[in-house]
C-alpha positions in Angstrom: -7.2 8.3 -7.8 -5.6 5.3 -6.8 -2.2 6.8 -5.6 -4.8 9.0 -2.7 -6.7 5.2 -2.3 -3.0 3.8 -1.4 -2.2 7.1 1.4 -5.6 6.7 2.6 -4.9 3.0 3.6 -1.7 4.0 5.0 -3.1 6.6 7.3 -5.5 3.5 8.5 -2.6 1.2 9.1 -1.3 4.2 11.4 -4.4 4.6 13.2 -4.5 0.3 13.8 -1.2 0.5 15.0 -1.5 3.4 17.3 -5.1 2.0 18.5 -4.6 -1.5 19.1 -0.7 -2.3 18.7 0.8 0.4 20.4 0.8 -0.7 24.1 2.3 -3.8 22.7 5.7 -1.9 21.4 8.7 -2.2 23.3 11.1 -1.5 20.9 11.6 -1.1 17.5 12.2 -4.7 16.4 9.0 -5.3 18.2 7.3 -2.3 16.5 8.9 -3.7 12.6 7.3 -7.5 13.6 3.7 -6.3 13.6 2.1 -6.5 10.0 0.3 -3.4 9.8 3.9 -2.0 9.8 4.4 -4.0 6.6 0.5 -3.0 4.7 1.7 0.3 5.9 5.2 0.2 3.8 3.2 -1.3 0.6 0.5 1.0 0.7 3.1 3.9 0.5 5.1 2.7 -1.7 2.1 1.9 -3.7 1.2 5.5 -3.3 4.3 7.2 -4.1 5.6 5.2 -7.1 2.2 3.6 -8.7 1.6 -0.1 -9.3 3.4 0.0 -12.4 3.7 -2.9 -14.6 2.9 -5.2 -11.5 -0.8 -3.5 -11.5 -3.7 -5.8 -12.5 -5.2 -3.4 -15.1 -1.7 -3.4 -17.3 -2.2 -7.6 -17.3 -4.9 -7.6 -18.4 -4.3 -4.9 -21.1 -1.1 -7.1 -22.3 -3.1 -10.3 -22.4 -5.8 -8.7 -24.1 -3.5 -6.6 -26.5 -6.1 -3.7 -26.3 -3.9 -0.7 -25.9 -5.7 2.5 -25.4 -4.1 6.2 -25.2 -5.7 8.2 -21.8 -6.3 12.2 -22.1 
């Protein structure tokens, strides 16, 4: 569920650029500065390769040294 969480917030940084940034953009430097442009980049990354072990749920199961097997 999270990985369609992370596209969906994409899609939203798309819609805030193209709503309220987009008369703003002159070139593409201009269009990289904003940082919607950079949520955008996190949240597909986020959606194409997973938090991995940066993700707050595998901290907490290596500090709590509960490891439990999903089906």
């Amino acid at each position: 569920m999270r990985p369609i969480a992370a596209a969906m917030l994409a899609v939203v940084m798309i819609v805030a650029i193209k709503s309220a940034k987009w008369g703003d953009v002159d070139s593409l430097e201009t269009l990289l500065g904003f940082e919607e442009v950079t949520y955008f980049a996190a949240f597909l990354w986020l959606a194409i390769a997973g938090p991995g072990a940066a993700s707050l749920d595998r901290l907490l199961v290596n500090a709590t040294g509960r490891h439990t097997e999903s089906t």
